[in-house]
Short mmCIF file of the C-alpha atoms (twelve columns), coordinates in Angstrom:
data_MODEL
# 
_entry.id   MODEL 
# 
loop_
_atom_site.group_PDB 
_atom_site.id 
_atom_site.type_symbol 
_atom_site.label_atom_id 
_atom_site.label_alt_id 
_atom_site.label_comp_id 
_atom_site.label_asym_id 
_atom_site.label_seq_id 
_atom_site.Cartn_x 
_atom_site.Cartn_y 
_atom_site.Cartn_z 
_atom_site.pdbx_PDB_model_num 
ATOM 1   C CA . UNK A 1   15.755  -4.020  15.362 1 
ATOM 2   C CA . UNK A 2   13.212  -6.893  16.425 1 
ATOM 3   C CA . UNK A 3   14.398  -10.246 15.744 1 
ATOM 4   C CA . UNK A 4   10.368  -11.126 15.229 1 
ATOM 5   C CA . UNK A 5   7.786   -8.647  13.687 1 
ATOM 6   C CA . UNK A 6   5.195   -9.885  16.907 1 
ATOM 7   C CA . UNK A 7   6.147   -11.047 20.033 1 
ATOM 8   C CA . UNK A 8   3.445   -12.210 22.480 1 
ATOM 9   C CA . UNK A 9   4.228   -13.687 25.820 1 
ATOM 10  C CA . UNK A 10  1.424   -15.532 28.254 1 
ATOM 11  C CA . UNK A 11  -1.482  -13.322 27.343 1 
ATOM 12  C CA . UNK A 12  -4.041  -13.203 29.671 1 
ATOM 13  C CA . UNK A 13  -7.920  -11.872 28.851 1 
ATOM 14  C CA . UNK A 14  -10.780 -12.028 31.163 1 
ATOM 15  C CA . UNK A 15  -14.108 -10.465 29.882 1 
ATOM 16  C CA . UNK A 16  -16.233 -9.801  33.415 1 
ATOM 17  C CA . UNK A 17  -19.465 -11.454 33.850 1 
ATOM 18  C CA . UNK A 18  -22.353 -10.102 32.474 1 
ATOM 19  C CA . UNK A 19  -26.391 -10.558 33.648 1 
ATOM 20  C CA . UNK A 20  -26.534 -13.665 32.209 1 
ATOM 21  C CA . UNK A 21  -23.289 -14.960 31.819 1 
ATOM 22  C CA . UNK A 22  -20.115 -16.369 33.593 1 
ATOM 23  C CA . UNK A 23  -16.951 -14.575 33.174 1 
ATOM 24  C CA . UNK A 24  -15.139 -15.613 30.270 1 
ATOM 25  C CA . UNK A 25  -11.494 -15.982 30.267 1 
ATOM 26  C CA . UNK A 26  -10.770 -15.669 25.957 1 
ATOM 27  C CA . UNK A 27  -6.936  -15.925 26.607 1 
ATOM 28  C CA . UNK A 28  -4.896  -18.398 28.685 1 
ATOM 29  C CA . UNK A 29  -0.857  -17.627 28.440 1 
ATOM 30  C CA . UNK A 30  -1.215  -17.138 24.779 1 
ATOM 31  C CA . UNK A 31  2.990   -17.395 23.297 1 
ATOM 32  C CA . UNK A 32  2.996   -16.829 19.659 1 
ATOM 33  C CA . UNK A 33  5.144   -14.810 17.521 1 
ATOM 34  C CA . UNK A 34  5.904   -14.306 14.036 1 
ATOM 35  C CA . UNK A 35  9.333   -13.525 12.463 1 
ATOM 36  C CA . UNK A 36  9.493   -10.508 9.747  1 
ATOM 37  C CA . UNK A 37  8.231   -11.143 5.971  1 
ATOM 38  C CA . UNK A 38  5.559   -13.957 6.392  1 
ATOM 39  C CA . UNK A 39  2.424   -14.725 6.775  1 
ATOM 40  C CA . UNK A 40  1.087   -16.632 10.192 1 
ATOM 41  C CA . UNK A 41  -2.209  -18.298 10.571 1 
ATOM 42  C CA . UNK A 42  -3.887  -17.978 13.793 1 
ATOM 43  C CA . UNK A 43  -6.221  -20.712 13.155 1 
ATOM 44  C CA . UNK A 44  -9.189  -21.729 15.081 1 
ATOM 45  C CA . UNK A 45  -13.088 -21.583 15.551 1 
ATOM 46  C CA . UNK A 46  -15.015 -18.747 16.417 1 
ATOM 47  C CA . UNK A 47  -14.419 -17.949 20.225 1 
ATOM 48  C CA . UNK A 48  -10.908 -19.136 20.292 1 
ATOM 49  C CA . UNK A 49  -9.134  -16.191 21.171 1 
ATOM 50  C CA . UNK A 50  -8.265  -15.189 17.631 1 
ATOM 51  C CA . UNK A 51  -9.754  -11.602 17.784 1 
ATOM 52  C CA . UNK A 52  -8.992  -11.140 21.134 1 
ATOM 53  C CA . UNK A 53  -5.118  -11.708 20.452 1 
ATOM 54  C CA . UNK A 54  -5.645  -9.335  17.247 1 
ATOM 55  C CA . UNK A 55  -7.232  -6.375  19.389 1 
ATOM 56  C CA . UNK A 56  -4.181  -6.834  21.928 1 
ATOM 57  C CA . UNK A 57  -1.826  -6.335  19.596 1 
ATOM 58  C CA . UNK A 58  -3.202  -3.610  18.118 1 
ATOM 59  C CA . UNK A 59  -3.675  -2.025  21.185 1 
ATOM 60  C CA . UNK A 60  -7.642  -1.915  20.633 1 
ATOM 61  C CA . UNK A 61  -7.553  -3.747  24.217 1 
ATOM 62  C CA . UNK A 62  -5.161  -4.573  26.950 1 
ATOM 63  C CA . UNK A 63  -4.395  -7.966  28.249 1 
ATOM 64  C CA . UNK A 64  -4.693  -8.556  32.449 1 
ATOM 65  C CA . UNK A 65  -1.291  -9.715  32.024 1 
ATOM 66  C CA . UNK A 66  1.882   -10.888 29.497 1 
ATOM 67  C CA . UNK A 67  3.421   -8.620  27.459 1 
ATOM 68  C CA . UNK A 68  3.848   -8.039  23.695 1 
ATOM 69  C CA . UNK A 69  5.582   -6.183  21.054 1 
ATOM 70  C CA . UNK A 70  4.612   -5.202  17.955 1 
ATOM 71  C CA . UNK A 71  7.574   -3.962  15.354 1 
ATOM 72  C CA . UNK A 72  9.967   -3.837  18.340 1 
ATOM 73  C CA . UNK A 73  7.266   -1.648  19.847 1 
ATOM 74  C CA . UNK A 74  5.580   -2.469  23.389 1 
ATOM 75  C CA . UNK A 75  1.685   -2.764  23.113 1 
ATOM 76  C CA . UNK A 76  1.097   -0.817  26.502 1 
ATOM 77  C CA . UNK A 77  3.580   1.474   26.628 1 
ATOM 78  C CA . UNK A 78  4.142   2.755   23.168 1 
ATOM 79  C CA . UNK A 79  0.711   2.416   21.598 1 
ATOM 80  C CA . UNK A 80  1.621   5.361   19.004 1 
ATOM 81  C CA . UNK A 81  4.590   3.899   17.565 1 
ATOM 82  C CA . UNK A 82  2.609   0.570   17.368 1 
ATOM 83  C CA . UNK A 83  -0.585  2.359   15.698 1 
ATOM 84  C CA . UNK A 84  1.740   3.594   12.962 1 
ATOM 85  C CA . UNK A 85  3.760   0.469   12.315 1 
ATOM 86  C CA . UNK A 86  0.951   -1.550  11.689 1 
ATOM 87  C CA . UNK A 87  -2.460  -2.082  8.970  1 
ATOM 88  C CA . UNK A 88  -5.684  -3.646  10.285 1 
ATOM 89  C CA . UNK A 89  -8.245  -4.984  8.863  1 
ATOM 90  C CA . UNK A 90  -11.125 -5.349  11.070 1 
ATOM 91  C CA . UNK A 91  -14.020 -8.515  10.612 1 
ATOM 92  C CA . UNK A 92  -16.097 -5.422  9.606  1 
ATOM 93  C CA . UNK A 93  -15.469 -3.109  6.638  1 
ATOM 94  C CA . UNK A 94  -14.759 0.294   7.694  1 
ATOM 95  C CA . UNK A 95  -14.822 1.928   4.455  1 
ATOM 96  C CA . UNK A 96  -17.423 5.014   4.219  1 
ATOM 97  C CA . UNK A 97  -20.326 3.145   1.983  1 
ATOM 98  C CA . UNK A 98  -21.405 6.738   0.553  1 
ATOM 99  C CA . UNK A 99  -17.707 8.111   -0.612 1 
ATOM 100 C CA . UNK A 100 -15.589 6.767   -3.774 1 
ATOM 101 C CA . UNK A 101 -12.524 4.449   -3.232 1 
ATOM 102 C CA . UNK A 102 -10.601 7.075   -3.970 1 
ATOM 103 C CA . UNK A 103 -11.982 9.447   -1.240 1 
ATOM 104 C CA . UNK A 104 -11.767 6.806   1.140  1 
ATOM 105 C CA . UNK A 105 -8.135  6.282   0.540  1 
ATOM 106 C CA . UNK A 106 -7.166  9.713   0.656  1 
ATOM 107 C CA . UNK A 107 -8.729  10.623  3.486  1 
ATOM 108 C CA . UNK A 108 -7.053  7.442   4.804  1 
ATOM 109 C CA . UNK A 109 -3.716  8.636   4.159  1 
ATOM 110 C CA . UNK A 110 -4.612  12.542  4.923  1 
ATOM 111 C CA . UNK A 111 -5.316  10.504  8.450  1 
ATOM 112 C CA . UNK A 112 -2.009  9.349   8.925  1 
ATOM 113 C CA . UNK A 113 -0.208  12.303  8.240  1 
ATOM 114 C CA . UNK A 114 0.770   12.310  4.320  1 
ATOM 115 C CA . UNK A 115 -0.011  15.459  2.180  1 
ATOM 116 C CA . UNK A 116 -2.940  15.453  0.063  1 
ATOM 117 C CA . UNK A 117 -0.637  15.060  -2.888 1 
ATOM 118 C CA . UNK A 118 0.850   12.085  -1.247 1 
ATOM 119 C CA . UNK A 119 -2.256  10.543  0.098  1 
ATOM 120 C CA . UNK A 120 -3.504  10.983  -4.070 1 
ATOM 121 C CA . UNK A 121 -0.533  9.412   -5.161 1 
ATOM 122 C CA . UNK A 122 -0.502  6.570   -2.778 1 
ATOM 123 C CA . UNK A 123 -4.834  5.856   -3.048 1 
ATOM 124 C CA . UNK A 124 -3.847  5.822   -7.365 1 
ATOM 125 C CA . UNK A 125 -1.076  3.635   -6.538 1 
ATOM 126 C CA . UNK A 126 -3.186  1.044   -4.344 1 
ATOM 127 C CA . UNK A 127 -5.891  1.137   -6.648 1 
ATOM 128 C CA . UNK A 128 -4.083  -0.015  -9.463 1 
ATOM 129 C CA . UNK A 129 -2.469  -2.824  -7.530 1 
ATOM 130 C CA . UNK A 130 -6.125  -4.115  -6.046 1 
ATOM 131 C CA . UNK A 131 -7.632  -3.758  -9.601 1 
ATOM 132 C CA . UNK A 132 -10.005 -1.200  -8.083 1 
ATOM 133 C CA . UNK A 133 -12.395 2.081   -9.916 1 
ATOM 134 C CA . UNK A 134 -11.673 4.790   -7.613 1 
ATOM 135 C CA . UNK A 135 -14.835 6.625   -9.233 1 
ATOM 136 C CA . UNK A 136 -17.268 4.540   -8.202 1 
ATOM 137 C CA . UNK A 137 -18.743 5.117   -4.650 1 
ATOM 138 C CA . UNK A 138 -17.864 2.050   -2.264 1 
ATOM 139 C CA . UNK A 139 -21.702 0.831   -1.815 1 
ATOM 140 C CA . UNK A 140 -21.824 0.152   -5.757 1 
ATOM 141 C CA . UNK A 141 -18.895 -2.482  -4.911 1 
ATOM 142 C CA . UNK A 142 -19.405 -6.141  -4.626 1 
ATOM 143 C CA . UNK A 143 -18.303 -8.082  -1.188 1 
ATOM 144 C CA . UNK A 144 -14.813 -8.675  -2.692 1 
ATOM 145 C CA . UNK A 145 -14.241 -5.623  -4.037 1 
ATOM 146 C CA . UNK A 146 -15.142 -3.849  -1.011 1 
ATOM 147 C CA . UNK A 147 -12.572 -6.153  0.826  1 
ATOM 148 C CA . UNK A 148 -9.725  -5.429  -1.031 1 
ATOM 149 C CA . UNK A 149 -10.359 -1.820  -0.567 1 
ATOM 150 C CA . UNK A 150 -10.611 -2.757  3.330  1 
ATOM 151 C CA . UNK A 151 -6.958  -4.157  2.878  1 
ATOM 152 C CA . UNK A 152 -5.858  -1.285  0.896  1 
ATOM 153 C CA . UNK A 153 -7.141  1.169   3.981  1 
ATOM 154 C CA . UNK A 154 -4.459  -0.597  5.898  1 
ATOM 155 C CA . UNK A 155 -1.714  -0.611  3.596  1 
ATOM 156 C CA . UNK A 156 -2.073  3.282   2.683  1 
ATOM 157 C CA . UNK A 157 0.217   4.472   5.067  1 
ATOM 158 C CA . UNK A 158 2.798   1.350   4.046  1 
ATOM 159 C CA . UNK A 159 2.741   -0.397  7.587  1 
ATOM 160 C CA . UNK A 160 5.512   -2.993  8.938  1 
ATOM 161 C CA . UNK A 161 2.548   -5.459  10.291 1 
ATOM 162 C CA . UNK A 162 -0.604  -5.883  8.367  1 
ATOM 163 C CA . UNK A 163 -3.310  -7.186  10.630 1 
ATOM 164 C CA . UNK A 164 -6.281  -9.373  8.739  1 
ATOM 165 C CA . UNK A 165 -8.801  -10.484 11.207 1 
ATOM 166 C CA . UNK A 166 -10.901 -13.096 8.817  1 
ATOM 167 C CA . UNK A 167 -10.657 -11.406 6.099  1 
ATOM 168 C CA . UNK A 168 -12.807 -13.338 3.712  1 
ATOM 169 C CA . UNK A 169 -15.783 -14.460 5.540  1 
ATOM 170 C CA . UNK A 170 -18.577 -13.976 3.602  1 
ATOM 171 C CA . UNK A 171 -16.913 -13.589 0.462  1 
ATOM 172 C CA . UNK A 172 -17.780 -16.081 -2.263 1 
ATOM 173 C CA . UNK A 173 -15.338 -18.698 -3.515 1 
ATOM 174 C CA . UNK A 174 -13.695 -16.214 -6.587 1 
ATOM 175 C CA . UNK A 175 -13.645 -13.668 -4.384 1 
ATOM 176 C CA . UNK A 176 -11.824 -15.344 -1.322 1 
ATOM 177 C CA . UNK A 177 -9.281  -16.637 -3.730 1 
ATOM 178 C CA . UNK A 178 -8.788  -13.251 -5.439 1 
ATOM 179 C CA . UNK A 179 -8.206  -11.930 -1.847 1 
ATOM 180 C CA . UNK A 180 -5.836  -14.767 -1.254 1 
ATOM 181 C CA . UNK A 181 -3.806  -13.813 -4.225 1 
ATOM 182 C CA . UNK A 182 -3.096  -10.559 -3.039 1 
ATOM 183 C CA . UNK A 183 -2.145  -11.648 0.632  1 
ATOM 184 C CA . UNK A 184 -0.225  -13.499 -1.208 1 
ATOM 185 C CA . UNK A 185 1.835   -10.739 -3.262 1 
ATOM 186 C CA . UNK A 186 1.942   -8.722  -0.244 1 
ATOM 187 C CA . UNK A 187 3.828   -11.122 1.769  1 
ATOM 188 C CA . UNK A 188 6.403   -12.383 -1.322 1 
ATOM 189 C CA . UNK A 189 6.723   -9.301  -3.437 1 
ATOM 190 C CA . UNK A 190 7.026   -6.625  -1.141 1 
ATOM 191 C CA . UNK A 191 8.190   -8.536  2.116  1 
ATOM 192 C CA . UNK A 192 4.762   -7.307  4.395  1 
ATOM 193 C CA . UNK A 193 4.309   -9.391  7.517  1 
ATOM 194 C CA . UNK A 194 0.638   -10.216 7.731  1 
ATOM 195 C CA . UNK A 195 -1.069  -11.830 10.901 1 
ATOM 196 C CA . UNK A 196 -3.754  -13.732 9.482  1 
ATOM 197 C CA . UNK A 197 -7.071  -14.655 11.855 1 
ATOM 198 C CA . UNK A 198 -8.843  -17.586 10.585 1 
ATOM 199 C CA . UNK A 199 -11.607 -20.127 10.748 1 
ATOM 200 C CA . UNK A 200 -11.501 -21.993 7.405  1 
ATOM 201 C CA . UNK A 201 -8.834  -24.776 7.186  1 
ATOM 202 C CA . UNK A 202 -8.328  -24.421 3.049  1 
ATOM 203 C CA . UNK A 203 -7.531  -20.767 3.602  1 
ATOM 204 C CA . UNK A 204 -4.705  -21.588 6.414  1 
ATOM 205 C CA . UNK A 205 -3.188  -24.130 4.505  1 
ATOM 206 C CA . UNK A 206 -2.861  -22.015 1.312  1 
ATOM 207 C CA . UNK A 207 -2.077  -18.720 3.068  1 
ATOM 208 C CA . UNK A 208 0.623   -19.539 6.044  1 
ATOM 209 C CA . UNK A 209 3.935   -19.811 6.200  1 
ATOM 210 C CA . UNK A 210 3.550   -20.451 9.527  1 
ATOM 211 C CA . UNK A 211 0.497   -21.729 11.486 1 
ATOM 212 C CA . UNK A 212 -0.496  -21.381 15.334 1 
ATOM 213 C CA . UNK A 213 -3.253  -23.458 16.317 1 
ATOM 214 C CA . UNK A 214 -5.240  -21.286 18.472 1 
ATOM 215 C CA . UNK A 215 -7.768  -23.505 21.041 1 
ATOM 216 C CA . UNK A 216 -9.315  -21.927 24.283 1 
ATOM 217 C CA . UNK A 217 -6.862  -19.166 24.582 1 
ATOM 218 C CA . UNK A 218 -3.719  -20.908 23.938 1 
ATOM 219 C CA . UNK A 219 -1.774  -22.075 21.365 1 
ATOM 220 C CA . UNK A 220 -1.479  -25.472 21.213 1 
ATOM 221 C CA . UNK A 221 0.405   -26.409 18.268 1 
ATOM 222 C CA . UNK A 222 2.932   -24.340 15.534 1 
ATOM 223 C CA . UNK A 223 4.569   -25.218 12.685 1 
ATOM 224 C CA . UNK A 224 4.691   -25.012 9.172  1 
ATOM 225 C CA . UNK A 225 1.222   -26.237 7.446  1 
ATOM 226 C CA . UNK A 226 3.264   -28.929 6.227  1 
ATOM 227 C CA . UNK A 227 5.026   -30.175 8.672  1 
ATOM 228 C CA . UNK A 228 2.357   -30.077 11.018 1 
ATOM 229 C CA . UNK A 229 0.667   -32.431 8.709  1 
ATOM 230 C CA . UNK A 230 3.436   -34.769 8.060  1 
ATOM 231 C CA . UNK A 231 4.235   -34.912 12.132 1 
ATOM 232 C CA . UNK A 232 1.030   -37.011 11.176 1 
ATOM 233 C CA . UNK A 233 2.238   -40.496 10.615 1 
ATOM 234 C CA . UNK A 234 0.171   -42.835 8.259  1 
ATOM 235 C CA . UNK A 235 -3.153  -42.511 6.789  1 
ATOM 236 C CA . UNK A 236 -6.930  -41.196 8.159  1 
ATOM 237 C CA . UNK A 237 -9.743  -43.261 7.748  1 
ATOM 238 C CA . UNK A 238 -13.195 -41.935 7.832  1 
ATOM 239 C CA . UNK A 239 -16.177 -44.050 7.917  1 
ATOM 240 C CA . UNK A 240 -19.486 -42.507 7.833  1 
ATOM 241 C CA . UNK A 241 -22.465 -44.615 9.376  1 
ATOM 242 C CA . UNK A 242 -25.854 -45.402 8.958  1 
ATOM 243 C CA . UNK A 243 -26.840 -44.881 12.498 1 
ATOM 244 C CA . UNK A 244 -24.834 -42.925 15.426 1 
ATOM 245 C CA . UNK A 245 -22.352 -45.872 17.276 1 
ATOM 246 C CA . UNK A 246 -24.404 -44.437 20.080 1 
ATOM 247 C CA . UNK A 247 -23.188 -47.839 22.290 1 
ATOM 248 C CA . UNK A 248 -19.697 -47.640 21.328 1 
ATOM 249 C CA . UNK A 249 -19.915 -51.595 19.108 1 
ATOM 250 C CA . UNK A 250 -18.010 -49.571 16.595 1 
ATOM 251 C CA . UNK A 251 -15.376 -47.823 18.011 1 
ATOM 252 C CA . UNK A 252 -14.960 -50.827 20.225 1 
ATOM 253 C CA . UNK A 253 -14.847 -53.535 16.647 1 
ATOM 254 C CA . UNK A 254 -12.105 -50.984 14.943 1 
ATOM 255 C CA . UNK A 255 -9.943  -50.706 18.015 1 
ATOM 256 C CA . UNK A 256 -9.506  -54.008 18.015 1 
ATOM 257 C CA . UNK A 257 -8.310  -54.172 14.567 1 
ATOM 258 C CA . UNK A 258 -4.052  -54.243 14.498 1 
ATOM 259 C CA . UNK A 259 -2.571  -50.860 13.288 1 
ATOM 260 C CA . UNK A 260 -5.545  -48.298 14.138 1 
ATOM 261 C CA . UNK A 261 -5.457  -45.948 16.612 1 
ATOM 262 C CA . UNK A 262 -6.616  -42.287 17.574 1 
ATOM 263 C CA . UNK A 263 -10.264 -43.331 17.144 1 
ATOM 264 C CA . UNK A 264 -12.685 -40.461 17.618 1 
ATOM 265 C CA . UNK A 265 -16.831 -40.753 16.560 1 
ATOM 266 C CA . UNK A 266 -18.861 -37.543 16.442 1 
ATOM 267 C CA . UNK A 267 -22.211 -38.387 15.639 1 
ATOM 268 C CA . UNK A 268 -22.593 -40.582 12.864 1 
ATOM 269 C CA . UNK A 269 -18.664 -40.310 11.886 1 
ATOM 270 C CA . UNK A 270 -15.883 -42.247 13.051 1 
ATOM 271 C CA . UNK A 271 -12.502 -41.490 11.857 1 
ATOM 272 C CA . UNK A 272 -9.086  -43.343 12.452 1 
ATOM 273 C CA . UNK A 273 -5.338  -42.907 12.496 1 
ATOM 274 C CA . UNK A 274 -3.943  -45.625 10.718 1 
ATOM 275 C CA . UNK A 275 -0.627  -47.095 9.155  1 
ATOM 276 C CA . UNK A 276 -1.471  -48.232 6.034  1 
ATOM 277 C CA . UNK A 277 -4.669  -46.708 4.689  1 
ATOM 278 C CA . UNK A 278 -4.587  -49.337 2.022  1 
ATOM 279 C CA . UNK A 279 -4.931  -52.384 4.101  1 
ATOM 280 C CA . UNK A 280 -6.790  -50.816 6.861  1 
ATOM 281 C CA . UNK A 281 -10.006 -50.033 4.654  1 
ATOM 282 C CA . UNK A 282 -10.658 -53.677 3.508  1 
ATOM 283 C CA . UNK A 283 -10.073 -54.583 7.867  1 
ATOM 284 C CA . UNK A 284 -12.640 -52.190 8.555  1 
ATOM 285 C CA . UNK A 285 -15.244 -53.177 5.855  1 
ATOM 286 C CA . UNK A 286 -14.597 -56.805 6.957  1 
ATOM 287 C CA . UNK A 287 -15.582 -55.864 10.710 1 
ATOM 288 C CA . UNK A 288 -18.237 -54.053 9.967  1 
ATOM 289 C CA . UNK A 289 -19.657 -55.982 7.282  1 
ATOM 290 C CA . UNK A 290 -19.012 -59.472 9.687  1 
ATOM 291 C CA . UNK A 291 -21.703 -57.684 12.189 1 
ATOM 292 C CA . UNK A 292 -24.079 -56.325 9.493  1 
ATOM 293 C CA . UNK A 293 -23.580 -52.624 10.997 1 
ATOM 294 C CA . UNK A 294 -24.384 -50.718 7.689  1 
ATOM 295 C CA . UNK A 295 -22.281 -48.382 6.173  1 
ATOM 296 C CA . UNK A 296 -22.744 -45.207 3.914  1 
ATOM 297 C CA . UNK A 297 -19.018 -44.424 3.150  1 
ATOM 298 C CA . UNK A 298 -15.139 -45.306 3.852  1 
ATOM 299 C CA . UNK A 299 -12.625 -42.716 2.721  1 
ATOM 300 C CA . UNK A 300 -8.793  -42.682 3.603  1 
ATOM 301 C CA . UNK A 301 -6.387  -39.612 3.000  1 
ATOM 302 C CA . UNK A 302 -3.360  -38.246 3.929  1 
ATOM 303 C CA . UNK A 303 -3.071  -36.209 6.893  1 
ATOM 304 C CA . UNK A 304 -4.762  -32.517 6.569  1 
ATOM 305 C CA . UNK A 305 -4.887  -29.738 8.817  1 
ATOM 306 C CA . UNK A 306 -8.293  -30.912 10.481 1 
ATOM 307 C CA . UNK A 307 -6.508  -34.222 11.446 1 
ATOM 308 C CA . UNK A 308 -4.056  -32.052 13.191 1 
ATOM 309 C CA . UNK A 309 -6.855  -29.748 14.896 1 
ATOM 310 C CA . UNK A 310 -8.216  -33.152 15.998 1 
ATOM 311 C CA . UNK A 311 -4.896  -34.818 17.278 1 
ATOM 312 C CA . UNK A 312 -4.076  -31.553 19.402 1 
ATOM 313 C CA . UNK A 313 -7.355  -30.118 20.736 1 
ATOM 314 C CA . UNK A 314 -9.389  -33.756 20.639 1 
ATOM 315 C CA . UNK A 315 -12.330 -33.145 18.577 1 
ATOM 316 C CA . UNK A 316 -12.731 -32.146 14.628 1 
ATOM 317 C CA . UNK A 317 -12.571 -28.679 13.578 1 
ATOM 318 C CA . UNK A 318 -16.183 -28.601 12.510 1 
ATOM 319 C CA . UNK A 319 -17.471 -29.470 15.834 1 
ATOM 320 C CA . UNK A 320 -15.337 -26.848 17.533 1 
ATOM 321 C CA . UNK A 321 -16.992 -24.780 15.225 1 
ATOM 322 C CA . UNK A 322 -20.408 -26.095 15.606 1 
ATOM 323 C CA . UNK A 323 -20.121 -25.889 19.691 1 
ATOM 324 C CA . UNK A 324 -18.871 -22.279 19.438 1 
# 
C-alpha cells in the first residue's frame, strides 16, 4: 500500500519551440504529494504548471524526467492500473451535449467495464447524490449542473484519486459553491482523495486540506491554508493611491517608518507587512498626509493566502494572473 495517494518527484516538462515562440519549460523539479483522504490545492495562475502536473499524472503526457506514482501505481510504466485508479475532470466538459445524464453515465460506466445493470445502478446512484434529472438531455443543463455531471463521469467507476483541473471556472457564485459542497462530501464522507487545480484564492482556502503553491513549475511553498497564513507574522497594510509612486517617494516615506517591512507597489497599490496593523495605519496616514501625497484608501487585515503568494513568489496573485 502507498503511504501517499500521489507521489511526484522533480518533474520536468519542456514544450518545443514553436514558429513564433521560445521553448517553454512548464515544469522545473516539481515535488508534491498528497497523502490518502484529502483534498490538495495546487494553487497558482494560469501558466503555472498546474495542468501540466495534472496531465502527468494522469498519464495524458509524460514528463522529460522525475518520476511519479499515482495509487502506488508508476505513471510510465503502469499507465492501466493508473487509468483505473483514478477520476478526471478535465477544464472542459466532456459530457455528450445531445444524450441524457443518464446515458452519459452509463455509457461511462459500460466504458470501464461494469455491466449495464451495474453501470444503471451506479449513474441512479450518482444522480441522486449530485441532485441531478437523468431525463433531461445534458445541453438543457445550466453551467453548474453540467459540472457536477462532469464530476460524476469521474466518480462512476468509484476511483482512488479524483482529478479536478479548475473545476469551477466559469461557473457563477451559487454554482461554484454548490460544487464546493460536494468536493467537499467527497473528501469527508466517503474518504476520496481529490487533487484540486486552481486559480482563485477563496476556492483554495475553503477547499484544501493541504495547499502547494505552484509558481513557474515548482512548488514553492506547502502547508495547511492556515498555517501558511499564520507563518505570516503581524498585520498587511494596503494603501491604494491617487497616482502610481512611479519615483519610489512612497515606498521610500513607509520604509522608513519603524515596524514595516516587505513593501511591494504594483501600480497604484502599495501594500506592507507590518507588526501592529493598529498603530501602523495612523504612521502611514501621518507620512503621507505630512507630504500632501493623496490617498484613496488604507486597509489592514490579517494575513490571507495572497499575502502568502506575495511573500513566496514576490508579486500579488492578481498580477501573476494578469502577466500570464
Amino acid at each position: 500500500m502507498a503511504t501517499h495517494a500521489v507521489e511526484a518527484v522533480d518533474l520536468v516538462k519542456t514544450y518545443p519551440a514553436g514558429r513564433k515562440n521560445p521553448p517553454l519549460r512548464a515544469l522545473d523539479g516539481l515535488t508534491v504529494s498528497v497523502p490518502e483522504g484529502i483534498v490538495l490545492g495546487l494553487l497558482g495562475p494560469n501558466g503555472a504548471g498546474k495542468s501540466t502536473t495534472v496531465k502527468i499524472l494522469t498519464t495524458l503526457s509524460r514528463a522529460d524526467s522525475g518520476s511519479a506514482t499515482v495509487a502506488g501505481y508508476d505513471v510510465n510504466r503502469e499507465q492501466d492500473k493508473v487509468r483505473h485508479a483514478i477520476g478526471y475532470v478535465p477544464q472542459k466538459s466532456s459530457s455528450d451535449p445531445m444524450a441524457t445524464g443518464l446515458e452519459n453515465l452509463v455509457l461511462s460506466g459500460r466504458v470501464y467495464g461494469l455491466s449495464r445493470t451495474q453501470a444503471v445502478q451506479r449513474a441512479r446512484e450518482l444522480l441522486g447524490s449530485f441532485d441531478l434529472d437523468g431525463d433531461r438531455t445534458v445541453k438543457t443543463y445550466s453551467g453548474g449542473m453540467q459540472r457536477k455531471l462532469d464530476v460524476a463521469l469521474g466518480l462512476v467507476h468509484r476511483p482512488r484519486v479524483l482529478f479536478l483541473d479548475e473545476p469551477t471556472t466559469g461557473l457563477d457564485p451559487e454554482a461554484r459553491a454548490d460544487l464546493w459542497n460536494e468536493v467537499l462530501r467527497l473528501s469527508g464522507q466517503e474518504g476520496l482523495t481529490v487533487l484540486l487545480t486552481t486559480h482563485y484564492l477563496e476556492e483554495a482556502d475553503r477547499l484544501a486540506g493541504q495547499l502547494a503553491i505552484v509558481d513557474h513549475g515548482k512548488i514553492v511553498a506547502e502547508g495547511t491554508p492556515e498555517a501558511l497564513k499564520s507563518a505570516l507574522r503581524g498585520d498587511s497594510v494596503h494603501v491604494e493611491l491617487v497616482e502610481p509612486d512611479t519615483d519610489g517617494t512612497v515606498r521610500a516615506l513607509i520604509g522608513q517608518l519603524p515596524g514595516i517591512g516587505e513593501i511591494v507597489v504594483e501600480g497604484n497599490t502599495l501594500r506592507a507587512r507590518v507588526d501592529r496593523g493598529a498603530t501602523a495605519v495612523p504612521a502611514v496616514l501621518g507620512v503621507l498626509e505630512d507630504k500632501a501625497i493623496p490617498v484613496v484608501a488604507v486597509t489592514v487585515s490579517r494575513p490571507s493566502l495572497d499575502d502568502v503568494y506575495l511573500q513566496h513568489t514576490g508579486r500579488s496573485f492578481k498580477v501573476a494572473e494578469a502577466a500570464a
